[in-house]
LUMKE-864091 format. One record per residue (C-alpha): x, y, z. Coordinates in steps of 0.1 Angstrom, whole numbers. Each point is the difference from the previous one (the first is absolute). Example, Ala and Ser with C-alpha at 12.3 -4.5 7.8 and 13.67 -1.06 7.14 Angstrom:
2
     x     y     z
   123   -45    78
    14    34    -7
# end
This chain:
390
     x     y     z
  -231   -92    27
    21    -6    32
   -21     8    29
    17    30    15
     0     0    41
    -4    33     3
   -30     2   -26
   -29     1    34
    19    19    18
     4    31   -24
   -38    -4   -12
   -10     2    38
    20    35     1
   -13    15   -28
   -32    -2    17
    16    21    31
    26    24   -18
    -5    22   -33
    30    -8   -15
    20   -35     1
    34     0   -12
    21   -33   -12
    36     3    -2
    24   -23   -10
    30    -8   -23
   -11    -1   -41
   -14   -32    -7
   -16   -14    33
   -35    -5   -13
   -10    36    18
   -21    12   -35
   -10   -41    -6
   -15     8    39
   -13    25     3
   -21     0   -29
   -15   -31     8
    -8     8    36
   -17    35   -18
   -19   -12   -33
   -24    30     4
    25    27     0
    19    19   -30
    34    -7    -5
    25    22   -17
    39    -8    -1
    19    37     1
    31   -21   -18
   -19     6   -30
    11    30   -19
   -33    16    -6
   -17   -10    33
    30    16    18
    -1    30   -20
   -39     4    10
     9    -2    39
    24    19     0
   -12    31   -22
   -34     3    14
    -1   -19    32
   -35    11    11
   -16   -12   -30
    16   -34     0
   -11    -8    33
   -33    14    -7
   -11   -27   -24
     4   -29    20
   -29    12    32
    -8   -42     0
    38     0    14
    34   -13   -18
    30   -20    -7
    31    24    -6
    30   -27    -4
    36    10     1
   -11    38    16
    37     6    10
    -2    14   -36
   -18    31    10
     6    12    31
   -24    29    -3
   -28   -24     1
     1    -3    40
    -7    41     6
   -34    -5   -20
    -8   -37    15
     1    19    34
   -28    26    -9
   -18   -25   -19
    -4   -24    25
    -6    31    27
   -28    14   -16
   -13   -37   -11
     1     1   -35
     6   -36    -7
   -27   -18    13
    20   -37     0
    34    -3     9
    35    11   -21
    22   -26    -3
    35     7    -5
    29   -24    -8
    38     6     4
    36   -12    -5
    20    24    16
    -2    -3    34
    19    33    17
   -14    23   -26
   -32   -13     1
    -1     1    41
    10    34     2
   -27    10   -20
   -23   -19    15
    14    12    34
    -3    33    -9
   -31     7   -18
   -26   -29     7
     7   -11    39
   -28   -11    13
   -19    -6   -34
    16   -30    -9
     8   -39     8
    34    -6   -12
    10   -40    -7
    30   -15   -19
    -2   -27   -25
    33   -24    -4
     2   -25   -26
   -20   -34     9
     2   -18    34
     9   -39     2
   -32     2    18
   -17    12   -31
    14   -21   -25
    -4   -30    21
   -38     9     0
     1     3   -36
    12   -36    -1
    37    10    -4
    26   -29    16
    18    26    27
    21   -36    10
    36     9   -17
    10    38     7
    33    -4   -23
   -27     7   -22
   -16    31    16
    36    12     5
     5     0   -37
   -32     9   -15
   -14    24    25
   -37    11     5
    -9    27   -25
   -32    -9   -15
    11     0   -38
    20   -32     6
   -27   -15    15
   -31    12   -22
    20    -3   -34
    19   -29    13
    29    21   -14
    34   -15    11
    23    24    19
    28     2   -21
   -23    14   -25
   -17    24    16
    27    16    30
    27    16   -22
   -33    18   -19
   -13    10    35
    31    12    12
     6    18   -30
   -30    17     1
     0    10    37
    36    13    -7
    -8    23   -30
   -32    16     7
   -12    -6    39
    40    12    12
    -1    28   -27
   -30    15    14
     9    -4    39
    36    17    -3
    22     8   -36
    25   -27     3
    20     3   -33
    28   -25    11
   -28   -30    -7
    30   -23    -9
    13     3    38
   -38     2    13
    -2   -37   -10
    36   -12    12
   -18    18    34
   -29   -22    -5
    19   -32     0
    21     9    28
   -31     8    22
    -9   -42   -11
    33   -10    10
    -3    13    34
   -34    -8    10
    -3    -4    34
    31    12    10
    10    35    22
   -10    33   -26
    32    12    -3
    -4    30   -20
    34    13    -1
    13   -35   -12
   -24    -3   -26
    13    40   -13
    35   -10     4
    -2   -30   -17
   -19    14   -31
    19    33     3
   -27    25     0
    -9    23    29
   -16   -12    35
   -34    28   -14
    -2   -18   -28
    -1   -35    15
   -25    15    25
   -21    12   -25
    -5   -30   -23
    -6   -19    34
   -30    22     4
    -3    -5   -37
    -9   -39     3
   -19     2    32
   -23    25   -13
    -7   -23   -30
    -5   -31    20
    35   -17   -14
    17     2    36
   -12     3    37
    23     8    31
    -2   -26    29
     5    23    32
    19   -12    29
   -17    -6    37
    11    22    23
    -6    -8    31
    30    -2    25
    10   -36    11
    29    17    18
    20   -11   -29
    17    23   -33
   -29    -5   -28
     3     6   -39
   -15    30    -7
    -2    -6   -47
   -30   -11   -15
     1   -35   -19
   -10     4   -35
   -29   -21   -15
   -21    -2   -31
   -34     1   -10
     3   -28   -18
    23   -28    -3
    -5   -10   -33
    14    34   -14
    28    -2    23
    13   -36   -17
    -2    17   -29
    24    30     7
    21   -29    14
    -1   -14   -33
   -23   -34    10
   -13   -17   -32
    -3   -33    14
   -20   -11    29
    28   -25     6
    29    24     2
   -18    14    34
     7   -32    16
    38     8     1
    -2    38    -5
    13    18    28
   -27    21     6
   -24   -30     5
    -3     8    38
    -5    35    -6
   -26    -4   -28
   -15   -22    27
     3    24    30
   -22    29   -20
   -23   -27   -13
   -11    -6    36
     1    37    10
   -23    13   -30
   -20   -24     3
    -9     7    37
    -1    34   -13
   -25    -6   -23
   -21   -18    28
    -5    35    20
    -5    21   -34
   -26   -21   -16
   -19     5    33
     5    36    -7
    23     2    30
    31    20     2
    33   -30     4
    21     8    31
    30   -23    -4
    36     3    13
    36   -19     1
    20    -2    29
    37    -2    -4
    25     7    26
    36    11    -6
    13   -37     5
   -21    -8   -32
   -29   -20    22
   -31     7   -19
   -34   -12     1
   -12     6   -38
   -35    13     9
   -16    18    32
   -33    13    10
   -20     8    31
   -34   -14    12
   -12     6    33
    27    11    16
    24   -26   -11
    23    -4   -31
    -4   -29   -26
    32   -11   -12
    -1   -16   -36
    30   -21   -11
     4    -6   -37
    24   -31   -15
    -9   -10   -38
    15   -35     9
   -29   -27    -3
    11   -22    31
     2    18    38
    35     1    12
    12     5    32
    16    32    -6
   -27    18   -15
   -12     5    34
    36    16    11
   -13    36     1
   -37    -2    11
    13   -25    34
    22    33     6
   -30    23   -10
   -23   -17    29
    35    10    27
     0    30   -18
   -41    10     8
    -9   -25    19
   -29   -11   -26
   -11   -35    -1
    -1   -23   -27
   -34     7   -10
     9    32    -9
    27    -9   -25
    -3   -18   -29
    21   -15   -32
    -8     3   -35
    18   -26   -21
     2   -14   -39
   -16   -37    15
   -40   -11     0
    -2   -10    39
   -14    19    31
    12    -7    32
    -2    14    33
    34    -2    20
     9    18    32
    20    23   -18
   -24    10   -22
   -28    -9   -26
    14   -13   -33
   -22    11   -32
     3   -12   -34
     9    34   -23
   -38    -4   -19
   -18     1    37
    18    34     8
   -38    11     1
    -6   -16    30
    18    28    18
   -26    17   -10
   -14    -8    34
    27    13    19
    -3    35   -24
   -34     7    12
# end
């Protein structure tokens, strides 16, 4: 097993909190987790028929037979479940924690929001970190590769190759998880939707583009964007808005979770074809973003990342505050430093008035370097601004 960086953190808050819930997307190691960080306690899976049937027909009794505390995976599945964790936990019932795990995020939050504030410690488990893999031993030297294969666990654990295993995991996702979430009965267009949100990945969410362009409704296209956030597929970049004295963008940039499901809605089966694809610099742009994403929710800490963008199409790719000042990340998947690369963070430090050693440039090459513009980090080191996060 891949040692999971959030493993000691999660243990350590089931010590404090009654209940611990894990969300994330399907197949990101949450049940493979969480069942080894809590050996001692029953687990029960309400995706299985009869186990759901039992929870949600006499909810009482079904908590009742666990007091030594429990696993529930996939609890989305019944919702009811949350009223009678409340009492139970209230009038201590279940002497050892309840551990729940999730993958679908809004629904999941607003019950969790709603019935169990206070009760619970709520983390979010991606698919692997190059920091975990490379502990495991995994060579995190050539991210054509990473930008191709992605990080669920499955292609690591099974050694499965991705062309194998995507279409099956997208096919899945797209006839049960979307089914359950909202009653999409155009799937056919759902998935043109799907490789249209690939093809503009990290570009300006223009949703009345994307409903002109497949002819449906601007609702609709709405909708299924809720759709793919809440089943960890998609996440929404916002914009910073502080005033520079200048006319900012004011869309979202749209990301994914994971980069290797995105190359294969762009129809990647080669690791070689990324090296001319067009989207190579935006495959490489959310590589870096969720990955420094991943640094603050493995540490159980809530990711608060921005863009910048103003209306003459400067933009600095990633922005967030620490002590008072704003760190401005640059991101070029070229493997040598060129001069222009450094083009919008010079007129970022006019802009602020930030120094160099707040600003910093990811890039597709293996050296680090401190310049006066800025520090130069090798894409695999982007844990190093872990520093600057905390």
């Amino acid at each position: 097993m891949i040692k999971r960086h959030l493993s000691e953190k999660i243990k350590s808050f089931a010590t404090q909190f009654p209940i611990v819930a894990v969300l994330g997307p399907r197949q990101s190691g949450k049940t493979t987790l969480v069942r080894n960080s809590f050996p001692d306690l029953d687990y029960l899976n309400v995706e299985e028929p009869d186990t759901r049937l039992f929870a949600e027909s006499d909810p009482r009794a079904f908590l009742a037979n666990h007091p030594r505390g429990l696993i529930i995976d996939e609890v989305q599945r019944v919702p009811q479940l949350f009223s009678y964790l409340q009492s139970f936990v209230d009038r201590k019932i279940l002497r050892k924690p309840v551990i729940l795990t999730g993958s679908q995020h809004f629904l999941l939050h607003e019950k969790i929001s709603q019935t169990l504030a206070g009760r619970v410690a709520l983390f979010t488990l991606l698919p692997f970190s190059t920091g975990e893999l490379s502990a495991a031993g995994t060579d995190t030297s050539d991210f054509y590769t990473f930008l191709f294969k992605g990080f669920y666990p499955p292609l690591y654990d099974r050694n499965l190759s991705p062309v194998d295993w995507m279409p099956g995991y997208i096919q899945t996702y797209v006839e049960r998880d979307v089914r359950l979430l909202k009653n999409i009965t155009n799937l056919s267009s759902f998935n043109l939707f799907l490789k249209m949100c690939a093809g503009r990945i990290g570009q300006l969410l223009n949703l009345s583009a994307l409903a002109n362009e497949l002819g449906v409704a601007l609702n609709t296209i709405k909708a299924w964007i809720s759709v793919l956030e809440a089943g960890f597929i998609i996440f929404r970049l916002q914009p910073y808005y502080r005033n520079f004295n200048k006319r900012l963008v004011k869309m979202p940039k749209l990301y994914f979770y994971d980069t290797g499901l995105a190359a294969a809605l762009l129809g990647i089966t080669d690791v070689k074809q990324i090296h001319t694809h067009w989207q190579k610099g935006a495959l490489f742009e959310n590589l870096v973003i969720i990955e420094m994403i991943k640094l603050r929710l493995n540490k159980g800490l809530r990711p608060e990342f921005y863009f910048w963008r103003d209306k003459l199409g400067r933009e600095i790719d990633c922005v967030f505050e620490k002590d008072q000042h704003l760190i401005a990340v640059e991101i070029k998947s070229g493997m040598s430093v060129a001069n222009n690369f450094w083009a919008n963070l010079r007129y970022w430090q006019k802009l602020t008035g930030e120094s160099g050693q707040n600003c910093f440039l990811v890039y597709g090459g293996d050296q680090s370097q401190n310049r006066s513009e800025g520090r130069v980090l090798p894409w695999h080191c982007v844990h190093e601004l872990d520093d600057q996060l905390d």
